[in-house]
Backbone bond lengths (Angstrom), bond angles and torsions (degrees), N, CA, C in turn:
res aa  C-N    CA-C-N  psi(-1)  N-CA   C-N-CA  omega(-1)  CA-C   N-CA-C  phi
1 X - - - 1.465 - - 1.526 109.26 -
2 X 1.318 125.07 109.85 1.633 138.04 164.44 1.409 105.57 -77.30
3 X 1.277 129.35 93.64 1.312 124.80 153.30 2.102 104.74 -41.41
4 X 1.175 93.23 -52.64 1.431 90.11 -174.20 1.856 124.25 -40.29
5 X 1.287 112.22 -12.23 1.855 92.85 171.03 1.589 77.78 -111.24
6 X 1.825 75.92 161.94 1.293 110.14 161.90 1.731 124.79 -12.02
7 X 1.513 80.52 -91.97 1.693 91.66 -160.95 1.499 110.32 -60.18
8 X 1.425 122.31 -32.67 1.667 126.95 172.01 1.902 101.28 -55.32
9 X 0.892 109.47 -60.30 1.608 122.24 165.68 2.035 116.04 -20.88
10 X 1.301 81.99 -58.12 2.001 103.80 -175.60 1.290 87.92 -70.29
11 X 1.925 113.80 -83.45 1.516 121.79 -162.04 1.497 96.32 -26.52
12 X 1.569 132.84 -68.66 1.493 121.02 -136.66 2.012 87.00 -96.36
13 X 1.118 147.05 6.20 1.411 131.86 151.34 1.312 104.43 -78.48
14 X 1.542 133.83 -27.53 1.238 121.30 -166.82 1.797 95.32 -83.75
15 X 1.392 136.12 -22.83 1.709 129.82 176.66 1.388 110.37 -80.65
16 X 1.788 102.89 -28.24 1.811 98.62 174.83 1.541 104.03 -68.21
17 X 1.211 128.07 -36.35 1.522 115.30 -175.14 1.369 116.35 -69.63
18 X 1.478 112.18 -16.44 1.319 91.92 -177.86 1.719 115.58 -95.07
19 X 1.705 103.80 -28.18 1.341 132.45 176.64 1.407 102.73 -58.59
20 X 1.247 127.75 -44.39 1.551 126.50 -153.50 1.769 89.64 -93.18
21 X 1.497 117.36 -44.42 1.282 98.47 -167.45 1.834 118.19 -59.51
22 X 1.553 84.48 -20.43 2.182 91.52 -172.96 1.208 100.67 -84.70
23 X 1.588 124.23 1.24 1.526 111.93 177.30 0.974 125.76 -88.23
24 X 1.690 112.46 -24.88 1.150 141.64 -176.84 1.588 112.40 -72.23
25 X 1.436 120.71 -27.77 0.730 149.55 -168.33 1.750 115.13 -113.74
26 X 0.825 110.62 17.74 1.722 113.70 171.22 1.266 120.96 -127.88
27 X 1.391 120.84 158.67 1.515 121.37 -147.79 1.437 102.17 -90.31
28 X 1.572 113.50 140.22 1.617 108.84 175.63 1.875 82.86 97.80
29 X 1.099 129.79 -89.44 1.115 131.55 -150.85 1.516 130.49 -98.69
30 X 1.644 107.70 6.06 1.426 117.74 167.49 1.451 91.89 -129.53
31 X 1.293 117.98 48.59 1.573 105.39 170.64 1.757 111.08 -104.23
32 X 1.273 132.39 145.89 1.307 119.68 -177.45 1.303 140.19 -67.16
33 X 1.653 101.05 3.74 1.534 108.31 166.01 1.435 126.04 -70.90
34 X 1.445 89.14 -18.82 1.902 117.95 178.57 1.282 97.50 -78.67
35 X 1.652 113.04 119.40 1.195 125.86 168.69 1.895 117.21 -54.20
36 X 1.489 119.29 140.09 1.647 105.75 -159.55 1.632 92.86 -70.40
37 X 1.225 112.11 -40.89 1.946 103.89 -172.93 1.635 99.33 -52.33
38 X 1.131 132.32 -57.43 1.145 112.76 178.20 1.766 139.18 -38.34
39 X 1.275 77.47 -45.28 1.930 104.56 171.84 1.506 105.00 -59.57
40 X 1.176 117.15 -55.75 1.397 130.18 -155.86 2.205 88.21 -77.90
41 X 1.046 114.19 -41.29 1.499 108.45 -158.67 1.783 85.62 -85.37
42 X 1.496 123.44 -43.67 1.536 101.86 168.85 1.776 131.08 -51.24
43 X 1.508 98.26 -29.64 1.757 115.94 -171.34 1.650 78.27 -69.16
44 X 1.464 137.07 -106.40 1.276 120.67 -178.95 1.289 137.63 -9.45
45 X 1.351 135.43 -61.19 1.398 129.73 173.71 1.485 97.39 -61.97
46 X 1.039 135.78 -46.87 1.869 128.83 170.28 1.568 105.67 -42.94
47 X 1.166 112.70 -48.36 1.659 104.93 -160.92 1.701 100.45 -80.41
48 X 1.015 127.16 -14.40 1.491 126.80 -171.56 1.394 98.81 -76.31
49 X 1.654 108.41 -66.18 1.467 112.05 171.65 1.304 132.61 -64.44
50 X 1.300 114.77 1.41 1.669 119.39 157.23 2.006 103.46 -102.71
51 X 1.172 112.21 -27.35 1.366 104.35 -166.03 1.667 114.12 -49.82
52 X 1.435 120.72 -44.19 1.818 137.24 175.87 1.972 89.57 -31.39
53 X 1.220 101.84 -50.86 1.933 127.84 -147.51 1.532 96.69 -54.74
54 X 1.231 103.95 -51.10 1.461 123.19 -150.44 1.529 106.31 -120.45
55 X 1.427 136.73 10.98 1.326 124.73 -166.24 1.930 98.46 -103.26
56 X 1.367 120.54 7.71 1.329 116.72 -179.39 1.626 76.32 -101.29
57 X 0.971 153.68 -26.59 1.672 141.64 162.05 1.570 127.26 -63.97
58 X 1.189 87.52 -31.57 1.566 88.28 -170.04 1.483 110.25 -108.63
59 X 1.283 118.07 -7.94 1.672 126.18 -172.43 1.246 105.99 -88.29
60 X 1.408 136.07 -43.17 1.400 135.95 151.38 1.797 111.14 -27.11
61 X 1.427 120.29 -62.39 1.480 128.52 -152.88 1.637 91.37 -73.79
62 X 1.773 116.06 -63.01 1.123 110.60 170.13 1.585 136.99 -34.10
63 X 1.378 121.63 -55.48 1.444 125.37 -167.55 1.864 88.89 -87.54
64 X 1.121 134.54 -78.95 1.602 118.85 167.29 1.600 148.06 -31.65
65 X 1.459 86.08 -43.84 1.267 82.25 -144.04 1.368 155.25 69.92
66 X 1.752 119.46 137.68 1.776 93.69 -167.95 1.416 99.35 -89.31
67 X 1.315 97.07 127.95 1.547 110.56 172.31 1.765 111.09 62.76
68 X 1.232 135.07 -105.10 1.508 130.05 179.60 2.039 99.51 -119.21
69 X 1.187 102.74 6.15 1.584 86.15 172.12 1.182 135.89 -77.41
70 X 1.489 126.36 122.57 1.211 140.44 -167.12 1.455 120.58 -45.70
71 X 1.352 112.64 159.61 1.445 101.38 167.28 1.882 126.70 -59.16
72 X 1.420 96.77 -61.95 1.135 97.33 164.96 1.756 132.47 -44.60
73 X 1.606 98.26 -13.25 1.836 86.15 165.40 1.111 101.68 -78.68
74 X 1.505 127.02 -72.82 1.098 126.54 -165.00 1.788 105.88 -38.58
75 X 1.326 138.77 -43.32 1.015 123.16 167.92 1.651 133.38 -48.97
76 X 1.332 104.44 -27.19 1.794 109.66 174.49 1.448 104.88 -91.96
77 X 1.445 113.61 -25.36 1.573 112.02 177.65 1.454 104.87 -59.68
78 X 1.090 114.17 -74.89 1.978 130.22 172.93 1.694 102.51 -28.64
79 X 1.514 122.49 -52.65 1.435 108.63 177.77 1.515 127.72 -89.84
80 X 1.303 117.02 5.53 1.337 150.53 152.42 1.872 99.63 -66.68
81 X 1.339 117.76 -59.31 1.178 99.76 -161.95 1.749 99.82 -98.92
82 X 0.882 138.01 28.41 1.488 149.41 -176.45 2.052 95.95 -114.45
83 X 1.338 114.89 -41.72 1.175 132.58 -145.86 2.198 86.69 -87.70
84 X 1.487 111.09 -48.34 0.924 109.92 178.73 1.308 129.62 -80.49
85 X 1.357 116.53 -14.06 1.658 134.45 154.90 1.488 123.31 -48.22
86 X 1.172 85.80 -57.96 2.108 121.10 172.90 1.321 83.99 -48.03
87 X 1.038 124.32 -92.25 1.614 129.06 -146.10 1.548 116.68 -61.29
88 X 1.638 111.91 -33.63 1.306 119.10 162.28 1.969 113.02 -43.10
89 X 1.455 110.38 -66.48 0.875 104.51 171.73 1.363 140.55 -61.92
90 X 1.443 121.01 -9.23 1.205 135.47 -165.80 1.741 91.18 -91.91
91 X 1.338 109.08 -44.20 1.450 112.50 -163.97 2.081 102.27 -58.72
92 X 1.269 87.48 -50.94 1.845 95.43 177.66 1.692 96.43 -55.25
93 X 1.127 139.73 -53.54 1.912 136.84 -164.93 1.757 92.12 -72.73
94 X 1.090 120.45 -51.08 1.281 103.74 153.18 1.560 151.36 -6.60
95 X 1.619 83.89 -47.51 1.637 83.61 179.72 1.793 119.34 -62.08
96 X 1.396 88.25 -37.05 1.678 95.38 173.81 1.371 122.92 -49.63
97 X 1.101 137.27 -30.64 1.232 151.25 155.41 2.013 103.79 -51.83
98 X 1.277 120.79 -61.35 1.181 130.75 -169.05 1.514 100.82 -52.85
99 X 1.519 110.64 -44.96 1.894 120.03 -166.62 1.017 85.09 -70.50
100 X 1.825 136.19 -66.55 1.374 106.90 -142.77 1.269 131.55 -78.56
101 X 1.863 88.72 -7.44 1.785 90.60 161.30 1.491 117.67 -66.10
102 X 0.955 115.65 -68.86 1.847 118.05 154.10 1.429 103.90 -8.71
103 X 1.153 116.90 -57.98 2.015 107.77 -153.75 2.023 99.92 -87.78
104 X 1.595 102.11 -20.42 1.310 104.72 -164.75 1.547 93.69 -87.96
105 X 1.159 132.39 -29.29 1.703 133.48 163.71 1.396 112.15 -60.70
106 X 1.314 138.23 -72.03 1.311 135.88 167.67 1.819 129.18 -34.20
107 X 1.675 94.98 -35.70 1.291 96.10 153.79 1.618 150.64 -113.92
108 X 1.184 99.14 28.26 1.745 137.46 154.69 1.700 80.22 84.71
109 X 1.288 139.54 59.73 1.547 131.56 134.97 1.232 126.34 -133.19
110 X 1.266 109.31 43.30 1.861 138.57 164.92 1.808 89.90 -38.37
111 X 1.591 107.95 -32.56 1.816 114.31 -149.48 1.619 93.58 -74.14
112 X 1.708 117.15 -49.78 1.195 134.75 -178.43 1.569 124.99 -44.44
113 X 1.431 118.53 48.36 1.586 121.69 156.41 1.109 117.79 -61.17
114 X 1.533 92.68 145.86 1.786 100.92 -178.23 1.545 83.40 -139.95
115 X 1.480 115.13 167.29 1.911 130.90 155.08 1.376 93.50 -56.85
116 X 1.496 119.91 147.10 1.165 150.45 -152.19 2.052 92.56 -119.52
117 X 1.444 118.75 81.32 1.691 110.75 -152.33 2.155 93.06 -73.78
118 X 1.509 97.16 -6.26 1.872 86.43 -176.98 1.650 104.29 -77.69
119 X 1.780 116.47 -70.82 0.825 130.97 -175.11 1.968 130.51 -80.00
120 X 1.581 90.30 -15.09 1.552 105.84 172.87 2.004 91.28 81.99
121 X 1.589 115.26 172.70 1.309 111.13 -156.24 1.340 120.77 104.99
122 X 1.815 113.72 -169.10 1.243 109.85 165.59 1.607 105.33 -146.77
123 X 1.669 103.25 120.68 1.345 89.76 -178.64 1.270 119.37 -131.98
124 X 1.148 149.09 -140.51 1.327 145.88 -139.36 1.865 89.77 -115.97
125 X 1.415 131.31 116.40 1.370 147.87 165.38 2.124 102.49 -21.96
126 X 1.212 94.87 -40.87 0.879 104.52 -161.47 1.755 111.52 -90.73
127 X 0.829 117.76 -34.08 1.482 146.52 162.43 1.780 90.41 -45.08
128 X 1.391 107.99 -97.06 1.314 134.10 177.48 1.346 103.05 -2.36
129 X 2.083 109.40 -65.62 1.385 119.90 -173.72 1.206 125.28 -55.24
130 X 1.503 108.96 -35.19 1.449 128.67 -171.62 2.073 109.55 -71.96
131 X 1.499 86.85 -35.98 1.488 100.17 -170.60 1.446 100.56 -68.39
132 X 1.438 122.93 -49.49 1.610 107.55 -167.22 1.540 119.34 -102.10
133 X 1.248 86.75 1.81 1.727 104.01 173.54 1.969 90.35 -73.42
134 X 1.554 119.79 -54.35 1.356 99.70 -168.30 1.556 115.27 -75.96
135 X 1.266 115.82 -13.60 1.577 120.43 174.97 1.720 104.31 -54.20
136 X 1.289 105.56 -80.07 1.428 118.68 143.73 1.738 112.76 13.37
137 X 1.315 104.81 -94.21 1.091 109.59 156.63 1.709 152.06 -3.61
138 X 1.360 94.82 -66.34 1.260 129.81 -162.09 1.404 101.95 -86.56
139 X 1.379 129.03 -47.81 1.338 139.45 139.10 1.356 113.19 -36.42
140 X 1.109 127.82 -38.73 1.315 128.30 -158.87 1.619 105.56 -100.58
141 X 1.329 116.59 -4.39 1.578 117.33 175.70 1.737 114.20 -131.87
142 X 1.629 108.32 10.82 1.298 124.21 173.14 1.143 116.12 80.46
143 X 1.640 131.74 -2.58 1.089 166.33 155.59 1.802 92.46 -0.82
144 X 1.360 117.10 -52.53 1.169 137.01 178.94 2.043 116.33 -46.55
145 X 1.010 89.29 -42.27 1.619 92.75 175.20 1.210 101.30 -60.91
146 X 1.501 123.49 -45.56 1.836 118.01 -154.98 1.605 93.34 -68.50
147 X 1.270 120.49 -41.31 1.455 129.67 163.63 1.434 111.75 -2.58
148 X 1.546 94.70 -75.97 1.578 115.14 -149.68 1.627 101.49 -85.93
149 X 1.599 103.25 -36.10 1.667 108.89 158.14 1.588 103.08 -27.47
150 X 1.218 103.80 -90.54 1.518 115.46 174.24 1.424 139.03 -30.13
151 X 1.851 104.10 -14.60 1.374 102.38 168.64 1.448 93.65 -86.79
152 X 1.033 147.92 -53.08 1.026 140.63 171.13 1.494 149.70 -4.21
153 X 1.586 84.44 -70.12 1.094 121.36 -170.90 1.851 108.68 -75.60
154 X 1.980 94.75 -19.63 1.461 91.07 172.28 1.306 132.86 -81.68
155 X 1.399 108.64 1.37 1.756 136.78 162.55 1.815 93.20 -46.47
156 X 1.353 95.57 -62.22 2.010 99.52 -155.89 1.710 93.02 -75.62
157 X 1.325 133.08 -37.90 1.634 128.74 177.97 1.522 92.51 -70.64
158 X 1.342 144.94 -83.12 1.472 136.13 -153.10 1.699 114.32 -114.91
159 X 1.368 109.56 68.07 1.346 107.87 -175.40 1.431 128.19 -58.94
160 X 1.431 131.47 148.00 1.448 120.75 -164.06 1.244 109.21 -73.47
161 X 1.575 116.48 154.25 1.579 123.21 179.91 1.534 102.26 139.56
162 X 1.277 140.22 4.46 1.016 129.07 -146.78 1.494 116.01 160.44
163 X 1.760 108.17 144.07 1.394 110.83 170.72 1.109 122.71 -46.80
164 X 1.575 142.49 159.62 1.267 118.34 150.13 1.559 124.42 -83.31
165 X 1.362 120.01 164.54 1.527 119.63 -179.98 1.516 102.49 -53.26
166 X 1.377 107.87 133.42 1.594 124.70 174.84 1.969 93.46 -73.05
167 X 1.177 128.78 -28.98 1.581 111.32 165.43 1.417 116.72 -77.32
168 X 0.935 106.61 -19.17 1.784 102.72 -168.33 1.926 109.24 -79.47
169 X 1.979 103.39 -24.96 1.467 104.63 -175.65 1.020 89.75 -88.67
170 X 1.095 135.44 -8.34 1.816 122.10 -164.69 1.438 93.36 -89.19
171 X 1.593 123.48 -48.47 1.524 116.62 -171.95 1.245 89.56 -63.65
172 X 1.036 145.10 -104.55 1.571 142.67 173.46 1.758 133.40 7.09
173 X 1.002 136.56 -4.74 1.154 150.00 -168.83 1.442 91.85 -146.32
174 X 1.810 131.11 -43.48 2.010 104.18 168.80 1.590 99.13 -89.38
175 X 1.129 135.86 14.39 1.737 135.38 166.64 1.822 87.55 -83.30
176 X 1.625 113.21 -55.45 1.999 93.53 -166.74 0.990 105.86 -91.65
177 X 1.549 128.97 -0.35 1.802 118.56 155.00 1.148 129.81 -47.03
178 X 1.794 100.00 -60.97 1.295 100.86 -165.95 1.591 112.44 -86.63
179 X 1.292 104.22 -21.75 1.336 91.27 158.80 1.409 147.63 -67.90
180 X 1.590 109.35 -10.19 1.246 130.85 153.72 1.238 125.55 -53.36
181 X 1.365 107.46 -57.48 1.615 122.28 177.99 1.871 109.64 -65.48
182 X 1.504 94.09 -46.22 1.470 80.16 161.88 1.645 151.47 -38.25
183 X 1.518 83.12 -72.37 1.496 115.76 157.02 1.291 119.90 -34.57
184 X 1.612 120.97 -44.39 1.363 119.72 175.11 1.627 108.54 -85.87
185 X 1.352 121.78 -19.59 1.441 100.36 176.11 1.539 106.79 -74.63
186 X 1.567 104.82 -24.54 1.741 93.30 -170.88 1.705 124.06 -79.98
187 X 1.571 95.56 -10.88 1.486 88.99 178.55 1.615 95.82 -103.10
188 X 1.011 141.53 29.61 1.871 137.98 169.86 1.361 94.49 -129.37
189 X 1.361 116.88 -21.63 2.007 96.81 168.50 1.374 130.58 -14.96
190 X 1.614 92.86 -55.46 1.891 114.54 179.90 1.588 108.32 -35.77
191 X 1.256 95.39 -45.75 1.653 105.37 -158.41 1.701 101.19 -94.54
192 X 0.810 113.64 -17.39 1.393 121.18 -168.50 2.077 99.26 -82.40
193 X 1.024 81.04 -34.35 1.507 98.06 173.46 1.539 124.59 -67.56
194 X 1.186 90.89 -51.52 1.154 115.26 -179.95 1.718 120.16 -64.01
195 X 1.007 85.82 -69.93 2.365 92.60 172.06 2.033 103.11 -54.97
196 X 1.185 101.51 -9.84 1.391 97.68 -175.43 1.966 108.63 -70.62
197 X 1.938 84.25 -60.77 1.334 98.61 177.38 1.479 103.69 -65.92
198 X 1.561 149.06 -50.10 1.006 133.38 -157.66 1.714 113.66 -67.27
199 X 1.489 94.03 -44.21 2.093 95.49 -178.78 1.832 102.52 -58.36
200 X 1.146 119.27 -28.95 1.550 125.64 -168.98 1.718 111.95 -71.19
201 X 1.862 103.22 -40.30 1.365 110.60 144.44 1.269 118.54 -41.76
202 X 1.435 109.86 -75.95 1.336 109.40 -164.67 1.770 125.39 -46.50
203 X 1.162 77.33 -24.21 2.111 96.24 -160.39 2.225 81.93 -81.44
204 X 0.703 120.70 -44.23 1.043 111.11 -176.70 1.624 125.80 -79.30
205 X 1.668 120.88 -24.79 1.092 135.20 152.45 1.525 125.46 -59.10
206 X 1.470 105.35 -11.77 1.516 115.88 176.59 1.314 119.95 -83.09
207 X 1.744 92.22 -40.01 1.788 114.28 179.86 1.579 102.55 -62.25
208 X 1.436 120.93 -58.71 1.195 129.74 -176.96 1.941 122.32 -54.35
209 X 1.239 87.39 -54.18 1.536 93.40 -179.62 1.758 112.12 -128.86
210 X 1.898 108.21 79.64 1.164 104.32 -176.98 1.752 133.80 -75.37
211 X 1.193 114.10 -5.51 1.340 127.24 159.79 1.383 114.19 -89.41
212 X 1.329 109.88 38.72 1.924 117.34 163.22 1.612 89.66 -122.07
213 X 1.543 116.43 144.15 1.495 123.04 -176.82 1.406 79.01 -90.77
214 X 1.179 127.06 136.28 1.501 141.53 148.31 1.505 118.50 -76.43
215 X 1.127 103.48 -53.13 1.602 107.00 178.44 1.385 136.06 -61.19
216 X 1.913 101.09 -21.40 1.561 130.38 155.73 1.870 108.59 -54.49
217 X 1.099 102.03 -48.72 1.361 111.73 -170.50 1.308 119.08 -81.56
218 X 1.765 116.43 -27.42 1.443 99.46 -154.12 1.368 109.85 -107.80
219 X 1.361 111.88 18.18 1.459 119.88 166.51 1.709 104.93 -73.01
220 X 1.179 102.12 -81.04 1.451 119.02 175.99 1.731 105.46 -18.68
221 X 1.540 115.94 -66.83 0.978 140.84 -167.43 1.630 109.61 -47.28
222 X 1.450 108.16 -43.53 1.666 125.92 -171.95 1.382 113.48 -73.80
223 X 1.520 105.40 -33.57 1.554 120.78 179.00 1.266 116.79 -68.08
224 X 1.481 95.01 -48.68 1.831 95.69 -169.28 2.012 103.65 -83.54
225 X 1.605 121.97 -29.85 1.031 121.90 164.34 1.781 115.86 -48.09
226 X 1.272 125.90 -55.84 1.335 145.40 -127.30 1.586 90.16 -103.38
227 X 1.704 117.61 -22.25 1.480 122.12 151.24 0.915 134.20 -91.69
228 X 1.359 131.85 -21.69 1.421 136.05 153.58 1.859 97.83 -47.84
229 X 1.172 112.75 -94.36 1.510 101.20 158.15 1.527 127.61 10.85
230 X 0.949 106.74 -89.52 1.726 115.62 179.95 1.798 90.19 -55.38
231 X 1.190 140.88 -78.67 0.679 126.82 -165.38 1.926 124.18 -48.87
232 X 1.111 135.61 6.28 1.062 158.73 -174.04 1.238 129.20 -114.29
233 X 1.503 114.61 -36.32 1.470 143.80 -176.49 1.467 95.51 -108.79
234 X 1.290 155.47 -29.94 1.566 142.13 -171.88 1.367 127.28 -31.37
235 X 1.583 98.45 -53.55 1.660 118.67 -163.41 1.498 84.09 -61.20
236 X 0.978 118.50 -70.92 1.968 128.53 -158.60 1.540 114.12 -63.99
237 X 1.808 98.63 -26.63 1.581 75.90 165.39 1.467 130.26 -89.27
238 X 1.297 93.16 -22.04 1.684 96.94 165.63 1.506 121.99 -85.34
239 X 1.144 123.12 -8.31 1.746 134.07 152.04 1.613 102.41 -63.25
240 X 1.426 147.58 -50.80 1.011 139.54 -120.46 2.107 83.68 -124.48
241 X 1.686 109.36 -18.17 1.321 99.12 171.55 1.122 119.12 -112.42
242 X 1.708 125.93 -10.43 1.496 125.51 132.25 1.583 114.97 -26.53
243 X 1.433 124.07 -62.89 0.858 116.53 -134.51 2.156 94.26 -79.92
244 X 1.300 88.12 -33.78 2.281 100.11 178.39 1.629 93.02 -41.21
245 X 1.407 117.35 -56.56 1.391 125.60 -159.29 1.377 91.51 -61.36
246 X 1.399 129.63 -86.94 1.210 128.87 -154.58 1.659 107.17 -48.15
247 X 1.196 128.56 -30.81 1.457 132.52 -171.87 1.764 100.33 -62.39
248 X 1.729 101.88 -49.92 1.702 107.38 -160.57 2.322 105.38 -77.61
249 X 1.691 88.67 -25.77 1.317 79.25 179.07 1.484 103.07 -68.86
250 X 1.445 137.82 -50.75 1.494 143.47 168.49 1.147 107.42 -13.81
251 X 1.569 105.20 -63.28 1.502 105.53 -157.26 1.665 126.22 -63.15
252 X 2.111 88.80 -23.92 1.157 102.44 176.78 1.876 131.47 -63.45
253 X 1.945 85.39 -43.84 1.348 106.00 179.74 1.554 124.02 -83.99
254 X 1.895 101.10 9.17 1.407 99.65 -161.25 1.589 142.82 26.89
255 X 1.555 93.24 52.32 1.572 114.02 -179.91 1.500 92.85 -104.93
């Protein structure tokens, strides 16, 4: 590969835009604790070793063009469609953020903000834990290859030359919505369950014995319950949101 002519030059800026924008944008490794030179020197060594993959796709669009479109479209098209990949997936890692607000309400530390070290912010302690515990993870079960499968593989789903169909992002963005929202009700169920039966205790321990302060007690009570809990439920919720991820990256990379 000669960067030095032309069209090798275009072809491999037109795979970094799309490569670099999903890098920026993927979990573990477009998060902002990650220094950007790092990001930016991984998005490159990624695009080299995908470029061989993908340059009978992209070398056509580059040196032609479809029909009279410029380089520079095809360049905002490619980070347009890198940009909407990114976010698909981000929206599904997301959900973890969504539960632990869920799990951090049910167990009376809604109060407990911390800096958010992926996305920057302030979010729920519990959120936070959940979030880099599954990064963690995901690294930790190679999860990461299906990743890069998937950049790939988005050559053969959205090949360069062109916008993508305004129906196809729309199914695609309410496919990683709702599966987000899903995903987060199913791993905070536990807890959702849980504050149900415990306030129903409580409400009934009040009736029974009204010279006991309940409200003295049922903080304390929710915390140390609502962690026993988490501590009980962990493995499965992060088994059961491994498993959303690996399904939606599949679906993406059609593996």
């Amino acid at each position: 590969m000669n960067l030095l002519e032309p069209e090798t030059a275009t072809t491999f800026l037109l795979a970094f835009a799309r490569v670099g924008t999903l890098v920026m944008l993927l979990p573990g490794i477009g998060e902002q604790l990650i220094s950007p030179r790092v990001r930016l020197s991984f998005a490159v060594l990624l695009t080299i070793v995908v470029y061989p993959a993908v340059l009978p796709l992209v070398e056509p669009a580059s040196v032609g063009g479809v029909g009279s479109a410029p380089t520079l479209t095809l360049l905002l098209s490619e980070i347009l469609v890198g940009l909407i990949l990114g976010l698909a997936v981000r929206m599904v890692i997301g959900a973890l953020q969504t539960a632990g607000t869920i799990i951090a309400q049910q167990m009376g530390l809604g109060f407990a903000m911390t800096i958010d070290p992926a996305m920057g912010g302030q979010q729920t302690a519990v959120g936070n834990f959940l979030t880099l515990l599954a990064i963690t993870l995901i690294f930790a079960t190679d999860m990461h290859h299906l990743a890069i499968a998937a950049i790939r593989a988005s050559y053969d789903m959205l090949p360069p030359g062109g916008l993508p169909e305004s129906g196809d992002v729309a199914r695609l963005g309410i496919e990683a919505v709702g599966r987000g929202f899903a995903l987060a009700v199913q791993i905070s169920a536990p807890f959702i369950v849980f504050a149900i039966l415990f306030n129903l205790g409580l409400g009934v321990l009040a009736r029974l014995m009204p010279q006991l302060q309940v409200f003295f007690l049922a903080l304390p009570a929710t915390i140390l319950g609502g962690a026993l809990v988490l501590l009980v439920v962990l493995g499965v919720m992060m088994g059961v949101f491994l498993e959303n991820v690996r399904d939606f990256l599949s679906m993406i990379s059609g593996l």
